[in-house]
C-alpha positions as CSV (number, residue, x, y, z in Angstrom):
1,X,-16.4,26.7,22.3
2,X,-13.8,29.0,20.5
3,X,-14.7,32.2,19.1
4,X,-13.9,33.9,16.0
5,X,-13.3,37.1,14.5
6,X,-16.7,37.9,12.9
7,X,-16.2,39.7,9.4
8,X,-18.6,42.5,8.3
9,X,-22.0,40.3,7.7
10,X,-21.4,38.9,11.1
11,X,-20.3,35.3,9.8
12,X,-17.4,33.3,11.2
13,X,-14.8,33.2,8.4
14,X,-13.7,29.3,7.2
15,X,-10.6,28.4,8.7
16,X,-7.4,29.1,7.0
17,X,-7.1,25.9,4.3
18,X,-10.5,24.9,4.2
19,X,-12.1,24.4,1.1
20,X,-14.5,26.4,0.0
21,X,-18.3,26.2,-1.1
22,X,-16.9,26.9,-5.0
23,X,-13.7,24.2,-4.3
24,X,-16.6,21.3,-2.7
25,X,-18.8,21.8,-5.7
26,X,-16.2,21.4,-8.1
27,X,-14.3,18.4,-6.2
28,X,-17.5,16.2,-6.6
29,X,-18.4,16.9,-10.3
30,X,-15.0,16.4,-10.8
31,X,-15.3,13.3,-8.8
32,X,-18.3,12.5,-10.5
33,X,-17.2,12.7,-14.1
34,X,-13.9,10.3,-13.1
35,X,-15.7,7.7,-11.7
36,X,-18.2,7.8,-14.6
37,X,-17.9,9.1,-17.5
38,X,-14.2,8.8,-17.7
39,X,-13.7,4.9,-17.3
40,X,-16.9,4.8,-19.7
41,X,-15.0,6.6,-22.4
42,X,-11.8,4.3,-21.8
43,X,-14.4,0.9,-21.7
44,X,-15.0,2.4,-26.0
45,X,-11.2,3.1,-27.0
46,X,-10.2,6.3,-25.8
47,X,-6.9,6.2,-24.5
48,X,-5.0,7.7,-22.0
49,X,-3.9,11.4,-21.6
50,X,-1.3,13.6,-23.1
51,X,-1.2,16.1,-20.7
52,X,-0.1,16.2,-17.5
53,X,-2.3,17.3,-15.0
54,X,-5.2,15.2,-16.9
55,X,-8.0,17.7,-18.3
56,X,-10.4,17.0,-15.5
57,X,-7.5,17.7,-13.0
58,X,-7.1,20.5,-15.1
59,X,-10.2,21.9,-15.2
60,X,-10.6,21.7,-11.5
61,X,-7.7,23.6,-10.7
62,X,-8.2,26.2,-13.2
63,X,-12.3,26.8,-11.7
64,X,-11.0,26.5,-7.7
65,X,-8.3,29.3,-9.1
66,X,-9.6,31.5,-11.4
67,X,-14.1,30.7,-10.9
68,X,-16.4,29.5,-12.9
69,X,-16.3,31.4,-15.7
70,X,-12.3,31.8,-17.0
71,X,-11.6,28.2,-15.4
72,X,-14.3,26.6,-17.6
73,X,-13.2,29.3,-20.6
74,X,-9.7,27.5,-19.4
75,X,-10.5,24.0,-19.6
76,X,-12.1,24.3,-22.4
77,X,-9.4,25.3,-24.3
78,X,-7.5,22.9,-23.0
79,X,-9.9,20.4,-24.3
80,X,-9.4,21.8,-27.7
81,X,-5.9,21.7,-27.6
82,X,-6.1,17.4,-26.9
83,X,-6.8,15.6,-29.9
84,X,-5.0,13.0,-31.5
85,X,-1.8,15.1,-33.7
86,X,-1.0,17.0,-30.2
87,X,2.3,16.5,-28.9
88,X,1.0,16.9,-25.0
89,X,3.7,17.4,-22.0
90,X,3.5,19.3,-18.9
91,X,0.8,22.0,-19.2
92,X,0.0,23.5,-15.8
93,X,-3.0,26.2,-14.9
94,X,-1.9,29.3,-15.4
């Protein structure tokens, strides 16, 4: 067994790339909402996006880079900014 270099509390860090607890979390609810909700929404005539990345791809690279609270404050904004007069495009996290 290999070891590691313990931090401060004594726990072995993740390794480099490895997603994290906050990055798992918000990769199934993501998950979850576009295997659900989204095709649900399509079934009753809303159509496709404007944006690129989508809004839920959005919103889950906005909350694994900036947390819970500015990437949800993000997404939601984005969300406002979607509606039907919109002219869309490229709109990456910032």
């Amino acid at each position: 067994m290999h070891g590691c270099r313990r931090d401060q509390s004594g726990r072995c860090p993740p390794p480099l790339g490895a997603p994290t607890r906050r990055e798992r979390f918000a990769g199934a609810l993501f998950t979850t909402y576009k295997r659900t909700l989204s095709p649900t929404l399509a079934a009753f005539g809303s159509s496709g996006c404007r944006y690129l990345p989508t809004c839920s791809e959005y919103a889950y690279a906005a909350v694994v880079k900036h947390g819970w609270t500015k990437g949800s404050w993000l997404a939601a904004r984005r969300l406002a900014r979607c509606h039907p007069f919109c002219e869309g495009g490229h709109d990456p996290v910032p």
